[in-house]
C-alpha positions as CSV (number, residue, x, y, z in Angstrom):
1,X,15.8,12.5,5.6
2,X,13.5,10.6,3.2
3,X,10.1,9.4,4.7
4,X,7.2,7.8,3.4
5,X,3.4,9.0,4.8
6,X,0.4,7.0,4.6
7,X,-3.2,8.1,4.3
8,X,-6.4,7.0,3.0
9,X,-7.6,4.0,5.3
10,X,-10.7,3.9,7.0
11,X,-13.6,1.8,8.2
12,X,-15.3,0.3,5.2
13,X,-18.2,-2.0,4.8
14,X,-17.9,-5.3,2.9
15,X,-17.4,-4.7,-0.5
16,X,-16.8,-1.3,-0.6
17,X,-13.9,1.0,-1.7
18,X,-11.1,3.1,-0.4
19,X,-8.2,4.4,-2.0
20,X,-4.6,4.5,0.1
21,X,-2.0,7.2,-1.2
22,X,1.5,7.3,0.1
23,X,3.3,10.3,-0.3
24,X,7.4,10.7,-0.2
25,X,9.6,13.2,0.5
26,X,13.3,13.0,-1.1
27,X,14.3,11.2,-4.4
28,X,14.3,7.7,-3.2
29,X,10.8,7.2,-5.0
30,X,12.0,7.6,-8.3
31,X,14.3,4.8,-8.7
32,X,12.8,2.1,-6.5
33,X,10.3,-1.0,-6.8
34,X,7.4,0.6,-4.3
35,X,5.0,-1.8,-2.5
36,X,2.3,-2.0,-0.5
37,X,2.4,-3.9,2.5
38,X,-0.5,-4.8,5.4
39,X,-0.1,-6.2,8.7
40,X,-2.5,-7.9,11.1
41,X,-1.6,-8.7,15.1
42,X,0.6,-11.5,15.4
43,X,0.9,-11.6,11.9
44,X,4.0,-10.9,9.6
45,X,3.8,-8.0,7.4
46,X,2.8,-9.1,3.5
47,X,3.5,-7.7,0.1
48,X,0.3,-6.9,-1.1
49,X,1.0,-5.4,-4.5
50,X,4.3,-3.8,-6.2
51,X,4.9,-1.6,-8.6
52,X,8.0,-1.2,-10.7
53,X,9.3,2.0,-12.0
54,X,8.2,1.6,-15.2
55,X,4.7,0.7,-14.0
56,X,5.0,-3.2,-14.2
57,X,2.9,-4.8,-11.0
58,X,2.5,-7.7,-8.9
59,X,-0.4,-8.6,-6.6
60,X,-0.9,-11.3,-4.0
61,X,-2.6,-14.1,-5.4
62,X,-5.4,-12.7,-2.6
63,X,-6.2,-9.5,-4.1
64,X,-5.5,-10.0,-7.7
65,X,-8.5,-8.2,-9.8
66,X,-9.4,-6.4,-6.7
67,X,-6.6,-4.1,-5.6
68,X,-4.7,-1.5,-8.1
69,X,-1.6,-0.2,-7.5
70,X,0.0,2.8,-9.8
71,X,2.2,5.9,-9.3
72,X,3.1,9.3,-9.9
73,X,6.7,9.9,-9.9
74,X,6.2,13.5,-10.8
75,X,4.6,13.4,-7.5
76,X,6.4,11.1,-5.6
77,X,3.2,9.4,-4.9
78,X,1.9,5.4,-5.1
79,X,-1.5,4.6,-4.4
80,X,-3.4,1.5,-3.8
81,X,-7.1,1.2,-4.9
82,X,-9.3,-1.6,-3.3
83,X,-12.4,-2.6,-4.7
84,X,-14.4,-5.2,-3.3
85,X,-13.3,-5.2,0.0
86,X,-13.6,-8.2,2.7
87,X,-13.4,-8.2,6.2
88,X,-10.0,-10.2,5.7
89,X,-8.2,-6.9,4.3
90,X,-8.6,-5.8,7.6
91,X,-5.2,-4.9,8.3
92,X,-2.7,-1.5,8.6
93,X,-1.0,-0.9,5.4
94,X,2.1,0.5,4.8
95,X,4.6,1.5,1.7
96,X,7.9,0.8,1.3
97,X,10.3,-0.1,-1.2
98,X,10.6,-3.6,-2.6
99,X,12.7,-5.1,-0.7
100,X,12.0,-3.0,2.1
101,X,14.2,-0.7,3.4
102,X,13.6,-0.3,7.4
103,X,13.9,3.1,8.6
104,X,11.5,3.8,5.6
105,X,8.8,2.4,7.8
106,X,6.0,4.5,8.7
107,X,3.1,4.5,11.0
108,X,1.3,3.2,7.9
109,X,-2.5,3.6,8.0
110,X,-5.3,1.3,9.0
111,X,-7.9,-0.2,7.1
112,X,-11.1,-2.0,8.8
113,X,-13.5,-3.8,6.5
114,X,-16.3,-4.5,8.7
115,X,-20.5,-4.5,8.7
């Protein structure tokens, strides 16, 4: 069964860095739009940033010239840099496909941005 695994999230001061991988298992990877997603509490899950499968991206307007998505489909990998974090990234971020397909959904990993 395909999953998806993310890592990489943390607690992060203002302004600072991380880099989120996601990692999956089966050949679903290769032929789909991958995004990046975040969720806050009573929130609805966003589309941060997308990537297509030959590397064309999308960003929410919010992130745009901070966060860089790319992948490896060698690897089955997508990451997500963010640079110049804010405490209003604070959120747990998942990957999925774009659109989303729902048992894909993982634990996803969570990212604090806080002083």
């Amino acid at each position: 069964q395909v999953q998806l695994v993310e890592s990489g999230g943390g607690l992060v001061q203002p302004g600072g860095s991380l880099r989120l991988s996601c990692a999956a298992s089966g050949s679903i990877f290769s032929f789909n739009v991958m995004g990046w997603y975040r969720q806050t509490p009573g929130m609805q899950r966003e589309l941060v940033a997308r990537i297509g499968v030959t590397g064309t991206t999308n960003y929410l307007d919010s992130v745009k010239g901070r966060f860089s998505i790319s992948r490896v489909n060698a690897k089955n990998t997508v990451y997500l840099q963010m640079n110049s974090l804010k405490p209003e990234d604070t959120a747990v971020y998942y990957c999925n496909t774009d659109p989303p397909i729902g048992f894909l959904w993982g634990q996803g990993t969570q990212v604090t941005v806080s002083s």
